[in-house]
C-alpha angles and dihedrals in degrees: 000000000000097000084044095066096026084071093038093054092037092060099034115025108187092022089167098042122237101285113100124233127286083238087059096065083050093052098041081050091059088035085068103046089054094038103241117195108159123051143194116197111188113202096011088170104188098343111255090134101032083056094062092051098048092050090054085065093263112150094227135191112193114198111210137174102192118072084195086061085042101049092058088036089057097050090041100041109038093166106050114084103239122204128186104227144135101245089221090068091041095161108149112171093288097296115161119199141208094233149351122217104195110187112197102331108114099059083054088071137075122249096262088043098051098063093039085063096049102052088055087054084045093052093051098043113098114239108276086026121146125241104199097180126173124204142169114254142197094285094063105121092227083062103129098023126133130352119345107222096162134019099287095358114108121173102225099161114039112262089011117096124180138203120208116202142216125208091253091040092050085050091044091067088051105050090117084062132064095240111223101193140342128195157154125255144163119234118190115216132188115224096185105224101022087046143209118358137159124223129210111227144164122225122197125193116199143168131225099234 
């Protein structure tokens, strides 16, 4: 996986453009309501969403296994504290944070892995903390393609396997946390060369009770 996103970084930079997700301006909306001043961002890549956080006054901390993807997020996001880590081994010094905000992470895992992952963000979220998470879901019009290696994950690109997920089985990774909100939404990206396209996702919101 590493490798994986060390060579796509390396030939596109910035392959998403500057301007943060859709899903960011939601999340920073709930952030707000429940006064969020400290963030964990797994998987920040080059910082396009960690920036708008951290301009917004927001005390982040971006997780990040490509230095590729940290080299570009360090000279883009100043403000944001950037670690090179895998976000399966997440162990920092016992900080515990008022949210996390994951984009597009957790369908990039396998099933075992997955939940694995969760239940480390669970285990450095404060109680009462927030867990914003994007994910693909079943509407992605990449759904089906590829090998299928486990139920709804297909590898369509080599090395890159992908879940696509349902609403129940969204909810179904969250059961240890009282789930807020779920829904389905379109983010437009820009690929640069390839252009403009719109994703289909599902974000959940969810407490640690």
């Amino acid at each position: 996986m590493e490798e994986y996103w060390n060579e796509r970084f390396k030939k596109g930079g910035k392959i998403w453009g500057e301007k943060p997700s859709n899903s960011a301006f939601i999340a920073f909306n709930f952030f707000k309501d429940y006064h969020v001043k400290t963030l964990l961002v797994p998987g920040a890549g080059y910082g396009r969403n960690t920036r708008f956080f951290s301009q917004h006054d927001i005390e982040v901390t971006g997780i990040e296994i490509s230095q590729k993807a940290l080299n570009i997020a360090r000279l883009f996001d100043s403000k944001t504290h950037f670690v090179r880590g895998d976000v399966l081994n997440m162990v920092y010094d016992n900080e515990k944070y008022d949210a996390i905000y994951c984009f597009n992470v957790l369908h990039l895992l396998l099933k075992n892995d997955r939940y694995r992952f969760l239940n480390k963000c669970y285990e450095l979220l404060k109680v009462g903390g927030i867990a914003f998470f994007i994910v693909f879901s079943e509407k992605e019009k990449s759904y089906g393609k590829g090998r299928e290696i486990e139920p709804q994950t297909f590898e369509s690109k080599p090395g890159r396997p992908v879940h696509y997920f349902s609403k129940q089985d969204l909810l179904n990774h969250f059961t240890d946390m009282s789930v807020i909100k779920t829904e389905l939404i379109e983010d437009k990206e820009d690929h640069g060369e390839l252009g403009r396209h719109i994703h289909s996702l599902r974000y959940i919101i969810a407490l640690k009770a």
